[in-house]
C-alpha positions in Angstrom: -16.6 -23.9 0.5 -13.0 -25.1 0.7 -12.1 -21.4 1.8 -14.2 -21.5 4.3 -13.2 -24.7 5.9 -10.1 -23.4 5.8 -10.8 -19.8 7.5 -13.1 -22.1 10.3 -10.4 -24.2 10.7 -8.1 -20.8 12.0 -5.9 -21.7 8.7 -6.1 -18.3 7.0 -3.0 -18.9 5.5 -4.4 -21.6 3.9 -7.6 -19.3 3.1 -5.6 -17.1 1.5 -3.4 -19.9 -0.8 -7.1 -20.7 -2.1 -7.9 -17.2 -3.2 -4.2 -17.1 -5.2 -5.1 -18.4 -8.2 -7.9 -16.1 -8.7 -7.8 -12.5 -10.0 -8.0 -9.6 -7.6 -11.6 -9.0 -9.2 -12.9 -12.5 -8.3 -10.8 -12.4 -4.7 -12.7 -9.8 -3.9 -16.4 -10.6 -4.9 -15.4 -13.9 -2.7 -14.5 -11.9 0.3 -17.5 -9.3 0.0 -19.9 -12.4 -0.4 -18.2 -14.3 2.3 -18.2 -11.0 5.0 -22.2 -10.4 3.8 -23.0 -14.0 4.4 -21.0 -13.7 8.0 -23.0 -10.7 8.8 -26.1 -11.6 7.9 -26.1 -15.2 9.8 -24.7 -13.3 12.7 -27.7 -10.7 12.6 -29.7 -13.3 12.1 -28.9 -15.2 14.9 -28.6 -12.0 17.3 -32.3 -11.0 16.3 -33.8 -14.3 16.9 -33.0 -14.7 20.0 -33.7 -10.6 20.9 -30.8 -9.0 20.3 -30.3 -6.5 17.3 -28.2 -5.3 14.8 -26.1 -3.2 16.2 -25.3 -5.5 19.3 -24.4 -7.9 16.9 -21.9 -6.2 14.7 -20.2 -4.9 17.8 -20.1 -8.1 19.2 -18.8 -9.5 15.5 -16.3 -6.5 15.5 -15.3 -7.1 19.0 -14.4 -10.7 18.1 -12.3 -10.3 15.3 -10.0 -7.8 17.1 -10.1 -10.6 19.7 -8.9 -13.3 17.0 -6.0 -10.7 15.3 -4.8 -9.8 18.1 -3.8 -13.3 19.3 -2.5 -13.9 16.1 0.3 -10.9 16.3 1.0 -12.2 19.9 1.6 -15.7 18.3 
C-alpha cells in the first residue's frame, strides 16, 4: 500500500526506494499486480459508464506518456 501512496503521491522515486529491499523476483510480481490492478479498475470504470476496453487502455496509455514526458521536461 505504502508503494502506492507513494506512486499517487507523483513520488516514484520514493516508489521505487520501497521496492529496494526486495528481490528482482518479488519487485516484479509487485509491479505486474500493481499494473493488472491499474488496468482492470480503469476498464472497469471505462465500461460502466459505456466506454470499452480498448478506449480505455488508449486513454491509460495516452496518460502515462502525458506524465513521462513532463517528468524529462522537469
Amino acid at each position: 500500500m505504502a508503494i502506492v501512496a507513494a506512486a499517487l503521491a507523483d513520488d516514484g522515486e520514493g516508489a521505487a526506494a520501497l521496492l529496494e529491499p526486495l528481490e528482482m523476483r518479488d519487485a516484479c510480481r509487485v509491479a505486474v499486480r500493481l499494473a493488472a490492478m491499474a488496468a482492470h479498475a480503469l476498464v472497469t470504470v471505462a465500461e460502466e459508464s459505456g466506454g470499452g476496453r480498448e478506449e480505455a487502455l488508449a486513454h491509460w496509455q495516452e496518460c502515462i506518456i502525458a506524465h513521462e514526458s513532463r517528468r524529462i521536461e522537469e
